[in-house]
C-alpha positions in Angstrom: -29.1 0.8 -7.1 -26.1 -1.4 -7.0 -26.6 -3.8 -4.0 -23.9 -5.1 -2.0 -23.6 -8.8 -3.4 -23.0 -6.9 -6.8 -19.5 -6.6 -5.4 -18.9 -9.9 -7.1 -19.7 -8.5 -10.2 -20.8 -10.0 -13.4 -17.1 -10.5 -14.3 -15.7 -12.2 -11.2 -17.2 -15.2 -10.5 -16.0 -18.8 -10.0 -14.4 -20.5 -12.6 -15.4 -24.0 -13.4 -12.6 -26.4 -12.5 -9.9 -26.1 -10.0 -8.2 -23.2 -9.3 -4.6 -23.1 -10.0 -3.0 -22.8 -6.5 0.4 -22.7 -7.4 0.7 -19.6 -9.0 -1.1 -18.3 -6.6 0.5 -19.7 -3.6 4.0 -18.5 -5.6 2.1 -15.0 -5.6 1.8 -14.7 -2.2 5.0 -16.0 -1.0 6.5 -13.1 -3.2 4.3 -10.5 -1.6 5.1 -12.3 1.8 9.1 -11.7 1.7 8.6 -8.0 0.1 5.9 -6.9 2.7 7.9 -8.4 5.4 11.3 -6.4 4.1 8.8 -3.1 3.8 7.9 -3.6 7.4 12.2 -3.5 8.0 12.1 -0.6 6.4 9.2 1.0 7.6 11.0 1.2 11.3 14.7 1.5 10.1 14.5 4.3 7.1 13.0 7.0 9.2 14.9 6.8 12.5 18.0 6.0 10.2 17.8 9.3 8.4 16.8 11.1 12.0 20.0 9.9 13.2 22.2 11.0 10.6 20.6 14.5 11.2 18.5 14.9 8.0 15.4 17.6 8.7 11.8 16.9 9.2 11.3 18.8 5.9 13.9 17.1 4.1 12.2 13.5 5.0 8.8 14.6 4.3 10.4 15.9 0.5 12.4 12.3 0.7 9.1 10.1 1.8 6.9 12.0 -0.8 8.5 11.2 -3.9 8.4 7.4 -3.8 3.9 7.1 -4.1 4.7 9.3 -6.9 7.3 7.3 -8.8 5.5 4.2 -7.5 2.3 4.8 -9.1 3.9 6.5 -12.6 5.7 3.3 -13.0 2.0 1.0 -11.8 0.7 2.5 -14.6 3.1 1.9 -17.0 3.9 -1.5 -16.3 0.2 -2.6 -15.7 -0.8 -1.7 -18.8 1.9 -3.4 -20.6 1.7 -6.5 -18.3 -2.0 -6.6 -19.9 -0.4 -7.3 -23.4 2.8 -9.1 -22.2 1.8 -11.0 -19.3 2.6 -10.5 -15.2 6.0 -12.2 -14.8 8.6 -10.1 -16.0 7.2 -7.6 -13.9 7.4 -10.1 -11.2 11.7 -11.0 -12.0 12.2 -7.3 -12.4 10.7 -6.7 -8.6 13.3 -9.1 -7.0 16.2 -6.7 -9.2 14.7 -3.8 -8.3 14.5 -4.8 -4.3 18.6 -5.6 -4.5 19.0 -2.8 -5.9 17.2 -0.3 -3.1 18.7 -2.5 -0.4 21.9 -1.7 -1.7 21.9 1.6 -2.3 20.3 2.3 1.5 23.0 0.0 2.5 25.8 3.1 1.7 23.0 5.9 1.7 24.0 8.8 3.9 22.7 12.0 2.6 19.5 13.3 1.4 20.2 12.8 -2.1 21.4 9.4 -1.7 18.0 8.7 0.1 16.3 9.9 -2.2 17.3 8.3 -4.7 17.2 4.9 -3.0 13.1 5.8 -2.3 12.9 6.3 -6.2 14.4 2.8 -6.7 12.1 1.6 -3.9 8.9 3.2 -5.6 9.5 1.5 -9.0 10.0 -1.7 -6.9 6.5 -1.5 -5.5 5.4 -0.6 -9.1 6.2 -3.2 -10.6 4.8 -5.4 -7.9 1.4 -3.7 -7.4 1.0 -3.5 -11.1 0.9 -7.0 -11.4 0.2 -9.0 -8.3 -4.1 -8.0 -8.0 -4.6 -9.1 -11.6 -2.3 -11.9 -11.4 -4.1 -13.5 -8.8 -7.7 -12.2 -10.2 -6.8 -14.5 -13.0 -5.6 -17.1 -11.2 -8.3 -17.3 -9.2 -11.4 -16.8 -11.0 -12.1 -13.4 -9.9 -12.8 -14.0 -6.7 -13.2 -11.0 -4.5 -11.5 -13.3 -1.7 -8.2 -13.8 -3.8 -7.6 -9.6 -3.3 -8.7 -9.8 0.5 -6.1 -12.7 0.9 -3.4 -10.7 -0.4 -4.0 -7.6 1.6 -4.2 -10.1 4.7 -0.7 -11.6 3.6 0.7 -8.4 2.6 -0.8 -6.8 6.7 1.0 -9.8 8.6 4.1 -10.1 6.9 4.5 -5.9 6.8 3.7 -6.6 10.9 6.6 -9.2 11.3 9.1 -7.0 9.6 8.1 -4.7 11.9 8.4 -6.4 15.1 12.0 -7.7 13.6 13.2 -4.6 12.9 13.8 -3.0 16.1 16.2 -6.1 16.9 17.8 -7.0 14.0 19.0 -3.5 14.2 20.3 -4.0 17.5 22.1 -7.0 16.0 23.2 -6.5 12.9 22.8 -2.7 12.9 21.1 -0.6 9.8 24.0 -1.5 7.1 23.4 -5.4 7.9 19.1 -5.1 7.6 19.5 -2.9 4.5 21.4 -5.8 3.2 19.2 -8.6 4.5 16.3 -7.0 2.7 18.5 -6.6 -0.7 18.7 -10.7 0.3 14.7 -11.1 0.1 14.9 -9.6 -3.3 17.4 -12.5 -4.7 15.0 -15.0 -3.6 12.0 -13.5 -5.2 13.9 -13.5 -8.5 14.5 -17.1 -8.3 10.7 -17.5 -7.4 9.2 -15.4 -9.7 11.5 -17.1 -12.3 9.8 -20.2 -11.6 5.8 -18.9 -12.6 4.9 -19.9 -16.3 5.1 -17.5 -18.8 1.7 -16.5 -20.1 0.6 -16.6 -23.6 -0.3 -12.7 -24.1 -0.3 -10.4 -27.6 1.9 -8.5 -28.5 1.5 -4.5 -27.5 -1.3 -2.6 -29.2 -0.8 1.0 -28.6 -4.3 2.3 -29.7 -5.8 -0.7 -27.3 -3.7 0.3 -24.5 -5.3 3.9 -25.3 -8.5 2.4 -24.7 -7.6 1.4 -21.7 -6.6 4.3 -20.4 -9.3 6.7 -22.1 -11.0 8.2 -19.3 -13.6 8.5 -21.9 -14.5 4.8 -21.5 -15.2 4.5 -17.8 -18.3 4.8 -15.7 -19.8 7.3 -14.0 -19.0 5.7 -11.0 -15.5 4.4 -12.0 -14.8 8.6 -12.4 -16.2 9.4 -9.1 -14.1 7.3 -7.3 -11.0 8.2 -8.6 -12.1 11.7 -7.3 -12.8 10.0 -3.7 -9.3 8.2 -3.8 -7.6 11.5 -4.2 -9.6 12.4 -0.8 -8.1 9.7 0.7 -4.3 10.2 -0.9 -4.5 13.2 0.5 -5.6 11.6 3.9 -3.3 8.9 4.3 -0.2 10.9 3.2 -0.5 13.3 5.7 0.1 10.2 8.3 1.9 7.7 6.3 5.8 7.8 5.1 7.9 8.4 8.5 5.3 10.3 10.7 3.6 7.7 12.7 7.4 6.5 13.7 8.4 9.8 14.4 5.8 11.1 16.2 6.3 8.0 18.3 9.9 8.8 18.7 9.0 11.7 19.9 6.7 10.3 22.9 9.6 8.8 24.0 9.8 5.6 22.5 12.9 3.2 21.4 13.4 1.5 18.5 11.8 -1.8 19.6 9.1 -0.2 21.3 8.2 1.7 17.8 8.7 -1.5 15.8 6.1 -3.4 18.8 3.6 -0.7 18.6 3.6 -0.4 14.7 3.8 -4.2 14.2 0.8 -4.9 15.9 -1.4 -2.0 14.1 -0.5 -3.8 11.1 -1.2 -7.1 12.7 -4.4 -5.7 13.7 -5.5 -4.9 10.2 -4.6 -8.1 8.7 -6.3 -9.9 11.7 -9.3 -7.6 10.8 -9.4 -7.7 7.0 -9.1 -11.6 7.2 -12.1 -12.1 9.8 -14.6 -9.8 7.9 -13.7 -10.4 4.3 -17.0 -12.4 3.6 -18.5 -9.1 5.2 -21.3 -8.1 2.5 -22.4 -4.7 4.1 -19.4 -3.5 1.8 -21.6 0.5 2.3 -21.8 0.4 6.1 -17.9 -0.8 7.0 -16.6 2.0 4.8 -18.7 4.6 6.5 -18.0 3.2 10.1 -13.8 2.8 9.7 -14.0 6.9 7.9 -16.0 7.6 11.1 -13.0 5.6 13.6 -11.0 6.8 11.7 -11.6 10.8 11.8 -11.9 10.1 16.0 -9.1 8.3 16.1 -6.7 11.2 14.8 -8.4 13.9 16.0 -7.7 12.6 19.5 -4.1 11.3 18.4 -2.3 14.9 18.8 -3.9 15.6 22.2 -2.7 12.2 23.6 -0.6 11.3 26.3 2.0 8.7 25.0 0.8 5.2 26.4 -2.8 7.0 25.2 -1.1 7.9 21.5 0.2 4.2 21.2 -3.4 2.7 22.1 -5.2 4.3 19.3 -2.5 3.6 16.9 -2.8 0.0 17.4 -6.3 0.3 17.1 -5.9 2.1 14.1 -4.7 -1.3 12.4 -8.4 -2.1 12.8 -9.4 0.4 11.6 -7.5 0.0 8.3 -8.4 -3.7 8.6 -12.4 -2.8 8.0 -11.5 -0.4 5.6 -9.0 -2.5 3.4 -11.9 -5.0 2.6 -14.5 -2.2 1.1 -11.1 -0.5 -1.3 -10.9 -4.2 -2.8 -14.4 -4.5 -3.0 -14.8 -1.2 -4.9 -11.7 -2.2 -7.1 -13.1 -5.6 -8.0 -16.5 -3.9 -9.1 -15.6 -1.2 -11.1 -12.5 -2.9 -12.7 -13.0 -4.5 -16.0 -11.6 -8.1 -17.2 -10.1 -6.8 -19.9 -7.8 -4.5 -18.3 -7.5 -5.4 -14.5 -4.2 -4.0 -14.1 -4.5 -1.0 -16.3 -8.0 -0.1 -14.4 -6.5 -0.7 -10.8 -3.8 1.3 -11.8 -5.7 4.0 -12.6 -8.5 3.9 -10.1 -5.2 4.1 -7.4 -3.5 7.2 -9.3 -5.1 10.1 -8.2 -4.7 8.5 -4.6 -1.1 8.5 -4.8 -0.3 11.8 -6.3 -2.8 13.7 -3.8 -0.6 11.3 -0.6 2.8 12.5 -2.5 2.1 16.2 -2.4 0.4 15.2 1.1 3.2 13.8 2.6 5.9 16.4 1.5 2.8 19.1 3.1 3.5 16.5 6.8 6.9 17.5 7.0 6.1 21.8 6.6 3.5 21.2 8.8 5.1 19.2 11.7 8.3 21.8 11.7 5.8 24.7 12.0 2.8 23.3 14.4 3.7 19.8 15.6 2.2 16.7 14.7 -1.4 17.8 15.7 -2.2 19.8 12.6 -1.7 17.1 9.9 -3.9 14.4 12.1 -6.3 16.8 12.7 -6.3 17.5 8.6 -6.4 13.9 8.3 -9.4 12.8 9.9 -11.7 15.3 8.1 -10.3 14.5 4.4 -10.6 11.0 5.3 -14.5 11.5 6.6 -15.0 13.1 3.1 -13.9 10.0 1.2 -16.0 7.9 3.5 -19.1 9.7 3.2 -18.8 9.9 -0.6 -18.2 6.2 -1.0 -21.1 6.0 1.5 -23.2 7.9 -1.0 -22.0 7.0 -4.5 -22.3 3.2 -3.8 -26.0 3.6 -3.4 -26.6 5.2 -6.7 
């Protein structure tokens, strides 16, 4: 039976000596000014393409292909970031975010947009390929190094939020596309400034290993099953539909970027409070249980209602943030952090892809009931099957 202070597993513990906070500090400042740019976008992408008359099917096809490219590219680059080291992947981040900033900047039809969400994707890829291990590394592999980045990437992703609505209002869309191309400059010129690890050079058959599904637990393969459950999930209310559907209830730009700000406030609030939490079992079965009542009501709900409980879903992502680190931490190995993340996070972002281009066909035909509804029971599956499998 694995209990729950296994979670710190036999390969993350402290490190004698001191840990090295400036690479980490550099980390999180990175993931600081990207979240906080992602929040921008979060607010301005979707109402942007809704006002330049671009269908609800169209953005959910547009919204779906960016998990997709991100998490192709994550795997890619986390597996060569094992041989070569995490901060080229880092530089090429800060590249990539000019480069989507940019191209949203002139963006105006769907092909445009979607090929600024591709851009975007491999953005994220190359940061979330690097930036867990990185700081696992760093930092002894601690579980509370992962919680801290979720919490930095939750508050910053909330103030971008809570910007967006009025840097909109004064600089317009063109002027915050370009102000988040901006952020990307200064994370080249910080990432620029991390020392270069000593790594070896690639070994194919060793990156093989790696990825040889062959060589992973029995609980390692269940859980990518259960991540897919919760792709699926998460897809079907992620992207553009939570802004939308508040659009639709009537709210304005800065009453969406208010609402959707503090949800994400919320869950950083949350994760940071109950990170030293060790019933890791009993918080993922209690957020999949909020969580399923939460959007089964959320359809049904009048709008000051509808806004309520999606604040209050920001805790609920909060509790459930800490037990996905905790799982990744214990089933990921030291010899391949980023190539095991990677993986263990694959199936959950091709099931939200294919989910979120399903949000849009849905919300045309039946409103925004039917995928929150959908929602709520895929997500109770995942949490009842962590729930389960952990106890083995």
């Amino acid at each position: 039976m694995v209990q729950n202070d296994e979670f710190k597993g036999k390969h993350h513990v402290n490190v004698v000596g001191v840990t090295p906070l400036r690479p980490i500090r550099t980390t999180l400042l990175i993931q600081t000014l990207q979240s906080f740019a992602s929040g921008i976008l979060g607010i301005a992408l979707p109402i942007m393409m809704k006002e330049r008359q671009i269908n609800v099917v169209m953005v959910g096809f547009i919204f779906a292909a960016m998990p997709i490219i991100f998490q192709l590219g994550r795997m890619v680059f986390a597996t060569f970031s094992d041989f070569w080291g995490r901060k080229t992947f880092f530089v090429s981040n800060g590249f990539l975010a000019v480069a989507s900033g940019l191209i949203y900047y002139v963006a105006h039809t769907p092909l445009e947009y979607l090929f600024g969400k591709a851009v975007e994707g491999t953005k994220e890829g190359t940061l979330w390929a690097v930036n867990r291990a990185f700081l696992l590394e760093q930092g002894g592999g601690q579980l509370k190094t992962l919680i801290r980045l979720r919490t930095v990437a939750y508050v910053a992703y909330a103030v971008g939020s809570f910007a967006a609505g009025y840097l909109i209002a004064w600089i317009l869309f063109e002027g915050a596309m370009l102000l988040c191309a901006a952020f990307g400059v200064i994370v080249v010129l910080l990432a620029l400034n991390l020392k270069r690890e000593k790594r070896v050079g690639f070994d194919f058959s060793k990156a093989l290993r790696f990825l040889d599904f062959r060589n992973k637990g029995k609980l390692f393969r269940k859980f990518l099953v259960l991540f897919c459950m919760m792709g699926v999930s998460l897809g079907l209310i992620g992207g553009f539909v939570l802004t939308w559907f508040l659009d639709a209830n009537g709210f304005n730009l800065e009453g969406i970027g208010l609402v959707l700000g503090l949800q994400i406030l919320l869950a950083g609030i949350f994760s940071h409070l109950l990170s030293k939490t060790t019933k890791t079992r009993q918080s993922i079965l209690l957020s999949g249980i909020m969580f399923a009542a939460t959007f089964l009501f959320l359809g049904f709900a009048a709008p000051f209602l509808a806004a309520a409980l999606i604040v209050l879903y920001g805790a609920i992502q909060g509790v459930a943030s800490i037990g996905q680190e905790a799982i990744a931490s214990r089933i990921s190995d030291k010899q391949s952090y980023g190539t095991d993340i990677g993986l263990l996070w694959t199936g959950f972002h091709i099931t939200e892809s294919f989910s979120l281009a399903l949000t849009g066909i849905m919300i045309s035909q039946w409103g925004f009931t039917a995928p929150f509804v959908l929602a709520a029971l895929t997500y109770l599956i995942f949490a009842f099957g962590s729930y389960i499998s952990l106890k083995e």
